[in-house]
N, C-alpha and C positions, 0 to 999 in steps of 0.2 A: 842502333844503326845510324849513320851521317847519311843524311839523305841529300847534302846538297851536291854532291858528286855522280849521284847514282841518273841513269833512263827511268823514268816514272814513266810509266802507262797509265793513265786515269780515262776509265771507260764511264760512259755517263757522262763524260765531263762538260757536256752544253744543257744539264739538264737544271731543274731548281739548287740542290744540292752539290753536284757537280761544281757549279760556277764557284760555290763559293768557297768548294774546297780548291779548287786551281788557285785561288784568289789568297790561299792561308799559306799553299805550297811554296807559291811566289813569295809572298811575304817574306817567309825563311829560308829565303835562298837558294831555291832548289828554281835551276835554272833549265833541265834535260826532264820536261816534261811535253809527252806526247798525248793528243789529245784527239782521238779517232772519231768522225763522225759517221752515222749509218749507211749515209750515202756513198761512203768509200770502204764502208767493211760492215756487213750483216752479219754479227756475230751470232746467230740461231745458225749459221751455217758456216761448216767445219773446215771450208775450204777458204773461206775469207778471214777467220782465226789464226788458221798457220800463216796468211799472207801477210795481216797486220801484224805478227810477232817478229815473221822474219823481216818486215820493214823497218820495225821501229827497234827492237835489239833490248827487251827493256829489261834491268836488273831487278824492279819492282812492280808489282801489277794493283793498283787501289780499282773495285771494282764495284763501280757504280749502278752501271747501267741497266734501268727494270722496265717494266713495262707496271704501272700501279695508276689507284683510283681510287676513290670512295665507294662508301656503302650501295651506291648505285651498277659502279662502272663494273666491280665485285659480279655482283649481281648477273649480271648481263654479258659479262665474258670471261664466266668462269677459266674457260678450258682454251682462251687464247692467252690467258696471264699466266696457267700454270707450266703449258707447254714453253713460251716464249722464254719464260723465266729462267725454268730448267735448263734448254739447251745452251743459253745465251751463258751459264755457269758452267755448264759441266764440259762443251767444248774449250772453256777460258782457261778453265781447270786443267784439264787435260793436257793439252796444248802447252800452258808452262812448263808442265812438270818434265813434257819430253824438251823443252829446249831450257832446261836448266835455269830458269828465271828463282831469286837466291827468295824473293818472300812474294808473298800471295794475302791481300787483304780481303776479304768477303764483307759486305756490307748487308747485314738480313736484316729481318722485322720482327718486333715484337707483335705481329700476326701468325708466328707460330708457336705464340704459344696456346695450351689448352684454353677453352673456353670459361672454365672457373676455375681458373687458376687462384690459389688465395696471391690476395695484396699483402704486401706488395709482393713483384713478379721475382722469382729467384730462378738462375738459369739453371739450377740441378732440376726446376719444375717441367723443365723443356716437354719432357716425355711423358708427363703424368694425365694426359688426355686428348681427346682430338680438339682445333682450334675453331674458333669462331665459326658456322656454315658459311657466312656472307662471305670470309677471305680466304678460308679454308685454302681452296686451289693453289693460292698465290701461298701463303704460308709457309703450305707445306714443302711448295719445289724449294723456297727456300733451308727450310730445313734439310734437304737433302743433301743441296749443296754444300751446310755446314758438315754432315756427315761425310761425303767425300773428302773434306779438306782434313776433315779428324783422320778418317782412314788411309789415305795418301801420307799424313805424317808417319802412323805407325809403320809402313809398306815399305815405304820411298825415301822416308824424313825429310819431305815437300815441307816448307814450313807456310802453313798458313795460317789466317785469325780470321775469326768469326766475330765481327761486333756487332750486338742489335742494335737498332736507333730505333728510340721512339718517333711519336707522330711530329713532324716539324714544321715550321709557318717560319714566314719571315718574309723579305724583301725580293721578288722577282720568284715570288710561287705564282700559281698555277689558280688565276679566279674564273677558270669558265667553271661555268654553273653546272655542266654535264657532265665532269670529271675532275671537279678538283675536291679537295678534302674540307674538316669543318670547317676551319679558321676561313681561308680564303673566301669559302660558300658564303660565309655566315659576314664579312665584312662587306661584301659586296651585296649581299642582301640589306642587313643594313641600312645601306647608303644609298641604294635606289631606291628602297624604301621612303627614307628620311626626303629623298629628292621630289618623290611623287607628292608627298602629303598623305600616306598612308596611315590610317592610322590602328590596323592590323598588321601584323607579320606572319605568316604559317612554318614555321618550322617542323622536319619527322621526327618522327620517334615522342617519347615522354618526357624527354629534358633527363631523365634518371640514371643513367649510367656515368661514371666516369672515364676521365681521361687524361691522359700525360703528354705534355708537349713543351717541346723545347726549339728555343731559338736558331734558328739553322748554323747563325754564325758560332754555336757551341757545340755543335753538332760537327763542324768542319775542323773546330779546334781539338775535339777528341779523335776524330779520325787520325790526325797527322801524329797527335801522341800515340796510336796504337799504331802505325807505320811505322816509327821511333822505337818503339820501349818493347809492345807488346811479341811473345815470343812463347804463346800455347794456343793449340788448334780450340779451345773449348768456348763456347761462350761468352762476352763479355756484354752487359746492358749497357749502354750509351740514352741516355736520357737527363731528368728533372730532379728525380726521386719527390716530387709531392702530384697531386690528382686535383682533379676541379672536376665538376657536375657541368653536363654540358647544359642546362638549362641556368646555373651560375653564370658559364662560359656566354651564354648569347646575351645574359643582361649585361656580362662585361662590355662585351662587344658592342650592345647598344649606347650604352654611354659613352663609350668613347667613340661612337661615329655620330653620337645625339641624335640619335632615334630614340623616340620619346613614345611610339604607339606601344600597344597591347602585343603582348608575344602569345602566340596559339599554336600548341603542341597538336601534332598527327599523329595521334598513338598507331592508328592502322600501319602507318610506316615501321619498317625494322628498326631500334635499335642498335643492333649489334653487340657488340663483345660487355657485360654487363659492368665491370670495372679493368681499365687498365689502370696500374703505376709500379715503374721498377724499382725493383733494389740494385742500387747504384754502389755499392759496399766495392765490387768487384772491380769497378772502374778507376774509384780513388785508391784501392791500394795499387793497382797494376800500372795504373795512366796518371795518378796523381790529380786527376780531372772531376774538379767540380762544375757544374754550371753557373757562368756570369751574370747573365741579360734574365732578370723579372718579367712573369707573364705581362704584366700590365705593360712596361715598359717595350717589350717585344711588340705586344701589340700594337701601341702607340708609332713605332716606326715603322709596322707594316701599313699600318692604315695609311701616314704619312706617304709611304710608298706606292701605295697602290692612287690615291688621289693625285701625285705626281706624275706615274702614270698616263691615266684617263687626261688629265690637262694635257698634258703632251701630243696624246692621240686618243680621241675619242671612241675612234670606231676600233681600234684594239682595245682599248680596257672592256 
């Protein structure tokens, strides 16, 4: 598909993620992008769905927009992640299918998959168990959502895609301390650390599980190729394809912010999901998409970014 002639609708689009896919869209040309904030349409409700559609007329729908958190936020609002999530899809969903919008991208989570899934993640695995407790909620509305869009193909021949993205970090994430994910937590911990002269750090969990994370800005480059190219309702992984140990991950992290104290694991804390890492097979043959940007590398410029940041404004970082 030539996207640079087409209406894009990009929901989410102010958010981590979001920005940086507007920012790839632009890049290549695509000039008829509509970019809805909540303030002016509540997508959880049905009435400001059909408004924003019939406002903005769009040929294409990339659909960002979640409500997500860490092992905490999980935690503590199960049952407003899972409702928010659902409606905010299945109103979107719907809503195209009756005003003839020609493709539909779904953006889900490798949070649905089962909780021991073998490594690496293969998306025929989807269904072979229930997923994680801590994200469970959230997971699953989004699986749902993949399902609608599989069954709207066969029904309606809606065409839409389903790509998972792994966990993602990068430049203009999400570091408050109450609801952001590892990377961000853990550089900004870090660094306040390193700042006080501490020379303990307490981190949850056991350091023991793994995890997969990729650079956002490869994360925005594979979406716009499954925009492009992608053209089956099923599955497709968007990620790293290699794992790190999160207690690898925080000595990463220490070095490169030169935190030099003792790292002190809370085992009483959750964990979580015992090993993520995808099989990326599905991505390169379909998207042609490998990942560019090296952990260390990625994290090098997030760090860089977030301490530009905090310079700039204090009391926001």
């Amino acid at each position: 598909m030539d996207l640079t002639g087409k209406s894009i609708l990009i929901t989410g689009s102010g958010g981590f993620l979001g920005q940086h896919v507007v920012a790839r869209f632009r890049k290549e040309g695509c000039q008829q992008l509509h970019l809805p904030r909540r303030a002016q349409y509540d997508l959880t409700a049905p009435g400001h769905v059909e408004r924003l559609l019939a406002d903005t007329r769009p040929n294409v729908i990339v659909h960002l927009a979640a409500q997500v958190g860490g092992i905490g936020a999980n935690r503590k609002y199960p049952g407003t992640f899972l409702y928010n999530n659902l409606v905010m899809g299945t109103h979107l969903i719907e809503a195209a299918r009756r005003a003839g919008v020609d493709k539909f991208v779904m953006i889900g989570t490798i949070c649905s998959y089962p909780k021991h899934t073998p490594v690496p993640f293969r998306e025929d695995d989807l269904w072979n168990g229930y997923p994680e407790e801590t994200n469970a909620p959230y997971g699953l509305a989004k699986k749902l959502l993949m399902v609608q869009l599989q069954a709207y193909r066969q029904e309606f021949g809606f065409r839409g895609n389903n790509v998972l993205v792994v966990n993602l970090y990068g430049p203009g994430d999400n570091f408050d301390l109450e609801s952001s994910h590892v990377i961000p937590a853990l550089i900004r911990k870090c660094l306040e650390a390193k700042e006080r002269g501490d020379k303990v750090m307490t981190v949850w969990g056991t350091g023991k599980p793994t995890r997969e994370f990729l650079y956002v800005e490869d994360a925005a480059r594979a979406i716009w190729l499954a925009t492009q190219k992608l053209d089956t309702p099923d599955p497709v992984n968007i990620g790293a394809g290699s794992e790190i140990a999160i207690g690898d991950l925080i000595r990463l992290i220490a070095e490169r912010t030169g935190f030099d104290g003792a790292i002190r694991f809370d085992a009483r804390q959750p964990d979580g999901q015992p090993r993520r890492c995808l099989d990326i097979s599905r991505a390169r043959q379909l998207l042609s998409f490998e990942p560019q940007v090296s952990l260390p590398d990625g994290l090098d410029r997030t760090i860089a970014w977030y301490k530009s940041q905090k310079k700039a404004s204090p009391l926001a970082a």
